[in-house]
N, C-alpha and C positions, 0 to 999 in steps of 0.2 A: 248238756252235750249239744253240741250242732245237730240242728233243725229246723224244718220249716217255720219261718217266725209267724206264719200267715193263718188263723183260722180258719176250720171249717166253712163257716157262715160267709166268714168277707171273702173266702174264695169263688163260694158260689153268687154270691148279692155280684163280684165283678164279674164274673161269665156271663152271669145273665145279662149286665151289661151292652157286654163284648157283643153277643148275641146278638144285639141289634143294630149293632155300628155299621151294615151293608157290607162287609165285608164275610165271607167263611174262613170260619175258624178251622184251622187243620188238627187234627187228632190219630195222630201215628199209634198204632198199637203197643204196647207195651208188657214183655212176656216177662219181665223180672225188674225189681225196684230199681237196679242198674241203668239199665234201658230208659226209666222213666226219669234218670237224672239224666241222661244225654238227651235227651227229647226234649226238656228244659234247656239243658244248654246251649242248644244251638239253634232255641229260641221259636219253636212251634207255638202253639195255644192251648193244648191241652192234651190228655192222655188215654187212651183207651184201653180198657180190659177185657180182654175177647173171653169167653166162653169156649168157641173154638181153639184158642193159642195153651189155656189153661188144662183142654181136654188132651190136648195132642203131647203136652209136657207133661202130663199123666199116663200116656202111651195108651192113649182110647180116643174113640173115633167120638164126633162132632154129634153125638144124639141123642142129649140129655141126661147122660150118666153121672156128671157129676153133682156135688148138692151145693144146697145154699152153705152151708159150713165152708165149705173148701172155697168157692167164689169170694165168699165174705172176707176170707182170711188172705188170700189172694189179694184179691182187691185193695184193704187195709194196708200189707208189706209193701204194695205198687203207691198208693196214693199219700201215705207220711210222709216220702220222701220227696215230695214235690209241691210247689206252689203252684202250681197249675189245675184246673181243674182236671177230674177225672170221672169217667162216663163208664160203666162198668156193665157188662151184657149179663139180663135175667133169667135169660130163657123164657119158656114159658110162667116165670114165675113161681116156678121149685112146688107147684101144687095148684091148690083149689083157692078161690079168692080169701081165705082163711089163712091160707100160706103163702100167699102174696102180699096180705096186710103186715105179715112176720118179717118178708124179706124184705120189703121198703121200710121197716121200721131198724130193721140188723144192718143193714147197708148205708142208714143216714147215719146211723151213730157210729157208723167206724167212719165217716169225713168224705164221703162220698160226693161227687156235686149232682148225679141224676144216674140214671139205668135206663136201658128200655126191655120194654116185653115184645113177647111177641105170640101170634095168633094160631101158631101149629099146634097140633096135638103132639100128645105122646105116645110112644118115642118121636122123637123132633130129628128133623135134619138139617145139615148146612144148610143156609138160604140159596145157595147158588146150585143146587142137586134137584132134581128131578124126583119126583113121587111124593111131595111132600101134600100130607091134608092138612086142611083147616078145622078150629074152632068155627060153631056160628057165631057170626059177626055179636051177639046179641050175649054171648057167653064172654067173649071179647070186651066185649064193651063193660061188666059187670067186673071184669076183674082191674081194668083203667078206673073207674071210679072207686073201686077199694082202694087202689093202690094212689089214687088223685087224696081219696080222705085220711090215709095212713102215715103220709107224708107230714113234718111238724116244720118244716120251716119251707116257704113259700117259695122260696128260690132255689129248692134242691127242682132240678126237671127232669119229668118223668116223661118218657118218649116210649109212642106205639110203635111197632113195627107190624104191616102187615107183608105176607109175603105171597097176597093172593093174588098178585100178576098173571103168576106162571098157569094155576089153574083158574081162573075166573077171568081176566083178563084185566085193562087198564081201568075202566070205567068204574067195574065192579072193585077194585082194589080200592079210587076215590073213595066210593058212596064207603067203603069198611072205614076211609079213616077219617072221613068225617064224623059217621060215628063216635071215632073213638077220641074226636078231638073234644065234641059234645060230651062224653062221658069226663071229662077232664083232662084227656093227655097235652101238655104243651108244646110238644114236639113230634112233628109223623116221619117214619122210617120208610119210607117205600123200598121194598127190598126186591134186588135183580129187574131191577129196568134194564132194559133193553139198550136202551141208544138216547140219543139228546131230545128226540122229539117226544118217549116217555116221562121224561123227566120234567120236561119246558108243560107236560099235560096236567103232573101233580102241582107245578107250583101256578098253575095259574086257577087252578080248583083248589085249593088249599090256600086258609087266611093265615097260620099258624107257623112257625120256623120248619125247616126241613131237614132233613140228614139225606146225604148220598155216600152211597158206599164204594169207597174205590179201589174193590177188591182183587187181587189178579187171577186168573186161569178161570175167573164165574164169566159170568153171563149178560154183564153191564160193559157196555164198552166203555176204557178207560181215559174216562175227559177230563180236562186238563185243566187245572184251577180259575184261568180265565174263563173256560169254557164255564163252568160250575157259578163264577163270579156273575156272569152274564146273565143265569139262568136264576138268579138270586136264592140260591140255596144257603144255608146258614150255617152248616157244618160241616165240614168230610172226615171217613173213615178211611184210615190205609189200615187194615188189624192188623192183617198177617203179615204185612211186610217185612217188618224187623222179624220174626221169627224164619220167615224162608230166606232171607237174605244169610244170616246165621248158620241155620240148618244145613246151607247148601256149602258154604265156607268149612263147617263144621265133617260134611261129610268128602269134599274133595283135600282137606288136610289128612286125613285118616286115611286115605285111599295111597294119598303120596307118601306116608309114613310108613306106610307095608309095601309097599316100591323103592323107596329110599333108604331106608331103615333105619333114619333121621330124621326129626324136624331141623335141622340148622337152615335147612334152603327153604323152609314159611316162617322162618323170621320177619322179614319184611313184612309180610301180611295180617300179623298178628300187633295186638295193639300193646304198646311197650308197659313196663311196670311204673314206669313215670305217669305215663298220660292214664291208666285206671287210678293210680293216689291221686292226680288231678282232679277227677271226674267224682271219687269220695269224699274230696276233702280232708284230704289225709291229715296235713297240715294243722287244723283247725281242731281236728281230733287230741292232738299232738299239743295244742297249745292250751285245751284245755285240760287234760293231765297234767300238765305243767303248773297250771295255776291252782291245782287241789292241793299237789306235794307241795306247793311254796306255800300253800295258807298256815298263818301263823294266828293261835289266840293271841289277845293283848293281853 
């Protein structure tokens, strides 16, 4: 059947690549394997599987309720359907460094290219909210080197997140991920910078690739790929955006349809049945049924 032709392994050996080419790679979130084929097609870099986008399409808030099982399988449905790498959120790692060595092992082997963890306790909260504690750095750093040793192929990457900005402040955030770069993470997450001059503070303290999050309605002001390009950061996140852009289309059709007592007039708005068979590969489906029933023994 039609599918990605591209391995696991060669998807991640070329990220890592990419990775270093001075350029950021963009990684649009992606809330259903749909999504992560239009994200493809219209020719991003890679694909993100929020935590956040997973919990909210579960009808629960953003603070560790869901488990490694549902993320994993999640995750797996989002990333077959693409040759692109995909970046998948850990949480805090679904437990104790015991169950962090489980879920970096459960997550490479459904084709994953990297995860990142991150530094809150539990119950955890969005990174961009207010009240959130930390792990010590020193607990942090023990569960990055399980997760550095549990990992079997060198090029899946495993990225820290810390999100101790908000309460410890810029400095203290560094010295945590340098830590955690020491412990083995390949990649630091600085989570809810503020504005350009926090972010221009990590990458010049930081030898390691970067992530910036370019979340909407948090707490990072929202800069603009040149900007990011300038400040040589190596990846950006938009998670949520295809889910709210959706949600909000989703919830002002439904509004017009108990007003009008009709869809005929979001016609236009709605994407036709031509252009989703496009987007599936309908066709290909189509032509390879064709070629079962035609198979003949000799």
């Amino acid at each position: 059947m039609p599918n990605r032709e591209t391995s696991a392994g060669e998807i991640r050996a070329r990220f890592r690549t990419e990775l270093s080419s001075g350029r950021p790679l963009r990684f649009p979130g992606a809330f259903s394997p749909m999504v992560a084929m239009l994200i493809e097609e219209l020719g991003f870099d890679g694909v993100y599987i929020s935590g956040g986008n997973l919990s909210a399409d579960l009808g629960l808030p953003d603070i560790g309720l869901i488990t490694l099982t549902e993320m994993a399988q999640r995750g797996r449905a989002i990333s077959r359907v693409t040759s692109l790498p995909s970046i998948v959120d850990i949480d805090t790692g679904f437990g104790e460094p015991m169950n962090v060595a489980r879920t970096i092992t459960e997550i490479e082997e459904l084709g994953m290219a990297g995860c990142h963890i991150e530094d809150q306790i539990m119950p955890k909260r969005c990174g961009h909210l207010d009240g959130k504690e930390l792990v010590p750095a020193g607990e942090m750093a023990r569960k990055v080197r399980v997760a550095a040793e549990a990992k079997r192929d060198p090029n899946f990457l495993l990225i820290a997140r810390t999100d101790s900005r908000a309460s410890e402040g810029v400095e203290k955030a560094i010295d945590r991920a340098k830590a955690y770069v020491d412990a083995g993470a390949d990649m630091i997450f600085p989570e809810a910078m503020a504005d350009e001059k926090e972010f221009e503070a990590f990458r010049e303290a930081i030898d390691v690739p970067l992530l910036a999050n370019m979340t909407e309605f948090g707490k990072s002001e929202l800069l603009t790929y040149g900007q990011l390009e300038e400040l040589g950061y190596n990846l950006i996140l938009y998670p949520v955006t295809t889910w709210r852009l959706a949600m909000k289309a989703v919830e002002d059709g439904l509004k017009s349809i108990l007003e009008e007592g009709t869809q005929a007039h979001l016609i236009d708005r709605m994407q036709t049945r031509s252009r989703l068979y496009e987007i599936l590969r309908y066709e290909e489906y189509n032509r390879f049924d064709e070629s079962i029933h035609n198979f003949r023994l000799e």
